[in-house]
C-alpha positions as CSV (number, residue, x, y, z in Angstrom):
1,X,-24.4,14.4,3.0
2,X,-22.3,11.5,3.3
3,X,-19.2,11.3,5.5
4,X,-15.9,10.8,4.7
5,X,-15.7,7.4,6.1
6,X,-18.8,6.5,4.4
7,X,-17.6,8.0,1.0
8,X,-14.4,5.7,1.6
9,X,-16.0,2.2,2.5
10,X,-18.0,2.6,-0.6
11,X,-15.3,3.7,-3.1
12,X,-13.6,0.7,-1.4
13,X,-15.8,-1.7,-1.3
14,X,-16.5,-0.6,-5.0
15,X,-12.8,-1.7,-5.5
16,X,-13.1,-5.2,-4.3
17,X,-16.0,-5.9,-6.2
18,X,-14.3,-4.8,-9.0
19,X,-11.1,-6.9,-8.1
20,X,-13.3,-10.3,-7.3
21,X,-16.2,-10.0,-9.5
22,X,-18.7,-13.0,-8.6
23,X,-16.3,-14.4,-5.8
24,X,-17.9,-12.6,-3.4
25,X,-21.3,-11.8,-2.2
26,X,-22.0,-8.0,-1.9
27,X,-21.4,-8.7,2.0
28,X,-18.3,-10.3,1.8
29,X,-17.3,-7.2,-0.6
30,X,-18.0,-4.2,2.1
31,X,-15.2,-2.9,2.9
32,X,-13.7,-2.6,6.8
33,X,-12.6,0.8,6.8
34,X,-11.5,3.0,10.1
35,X,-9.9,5.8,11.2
36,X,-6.0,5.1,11.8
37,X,-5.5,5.4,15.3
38,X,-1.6,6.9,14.3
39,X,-1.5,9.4,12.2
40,X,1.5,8.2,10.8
41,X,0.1,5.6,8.8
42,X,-2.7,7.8,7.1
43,X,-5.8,9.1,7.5
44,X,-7.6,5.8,6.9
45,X,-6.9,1.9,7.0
46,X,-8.7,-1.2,5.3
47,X,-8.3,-4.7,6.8
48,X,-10.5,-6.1,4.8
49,X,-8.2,-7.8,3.0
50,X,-7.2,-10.0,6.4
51,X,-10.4,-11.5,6.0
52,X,-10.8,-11.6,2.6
53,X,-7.7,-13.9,2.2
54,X,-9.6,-16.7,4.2
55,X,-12.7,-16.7,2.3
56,X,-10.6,-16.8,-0.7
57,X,-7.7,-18.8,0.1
58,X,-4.8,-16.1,-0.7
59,X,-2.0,-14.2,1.1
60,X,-3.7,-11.3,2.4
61,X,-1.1,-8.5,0.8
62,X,-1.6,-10.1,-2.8
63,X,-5.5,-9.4,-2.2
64,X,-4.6,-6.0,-0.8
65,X,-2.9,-5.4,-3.9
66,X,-5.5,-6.4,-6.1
67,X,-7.3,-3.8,-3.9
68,X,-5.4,-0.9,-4.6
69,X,-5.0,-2.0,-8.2
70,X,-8.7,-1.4,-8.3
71,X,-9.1,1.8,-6.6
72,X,-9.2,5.1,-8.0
73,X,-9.6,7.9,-6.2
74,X,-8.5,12.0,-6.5
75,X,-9.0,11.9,-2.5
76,X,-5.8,10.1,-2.0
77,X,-2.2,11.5,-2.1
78,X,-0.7,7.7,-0.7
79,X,-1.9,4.3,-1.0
80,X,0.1,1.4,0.6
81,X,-0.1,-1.9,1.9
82,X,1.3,-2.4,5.8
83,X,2.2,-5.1,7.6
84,X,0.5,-8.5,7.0
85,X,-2.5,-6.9,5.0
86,X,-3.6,-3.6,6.0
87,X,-4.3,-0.8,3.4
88,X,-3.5,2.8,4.4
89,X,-4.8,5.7,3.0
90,X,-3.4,9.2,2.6
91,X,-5.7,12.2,1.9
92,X,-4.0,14.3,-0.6
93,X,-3.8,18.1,0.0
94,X,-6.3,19.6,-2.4
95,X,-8.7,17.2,-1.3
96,X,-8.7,18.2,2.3
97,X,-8.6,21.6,1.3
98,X,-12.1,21.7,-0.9
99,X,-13.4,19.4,2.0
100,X,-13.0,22.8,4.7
101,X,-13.5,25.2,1.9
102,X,-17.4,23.0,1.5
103,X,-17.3,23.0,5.5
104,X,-16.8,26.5,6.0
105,X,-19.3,27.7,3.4
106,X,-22.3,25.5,4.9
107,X,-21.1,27.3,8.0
108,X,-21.7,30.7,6.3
């Protein structure tokens, strides 16, 4: 079964191939995704787009924007963009709750 985390960096890293097409090499594309270490920002953060705006020679919020514009996803409630670049990410409410309801039935 995948992990959450893995489930994100891919839908992410999905999204900025979509967004950049043959600008980047598939490498370039994967996403860095990690927990957010305060909860306040979200349950997840990108900074991929820090890098990204060296390799292609852009403000890093306008390529976290092209980003989000790429992503779509039930599993979020809130998508924003955060200081210089970072992406934040929000589960959304139902989500969380089917992921329990899945963890308690493999439990039972």
């Amino acid at each position: 079964m995948e992990t959450l985390l893995a489930a994100f960096r891919r839908q992410v890293t999905e999204s900025i191939a979509r967004a950049f097409g043959n600008a980047l090499s598939s490498d370039e594309a994967m996403a860095d995704m990690a927990p957010c270490a305060q909860e306040e920002f979200g349950h997840y953060q990108c900074n991929s787009a820090l890098r990204l705006s060296k390799l292609l020679k852009q403000n890093p919020r306008v390529i976290a924007q092209q980003i989000i514009d790429h992503f779509h996803s039930p599993m979020c409630s809130k998508v924003e963009i955060a200081g210089p670049g970072f992406i934040n990410f929000t589960l959304s409410s139902p989500f969380l709750s089917e992921q329990l309801q899945e963890q308690l039935s493999d439990r039972f």
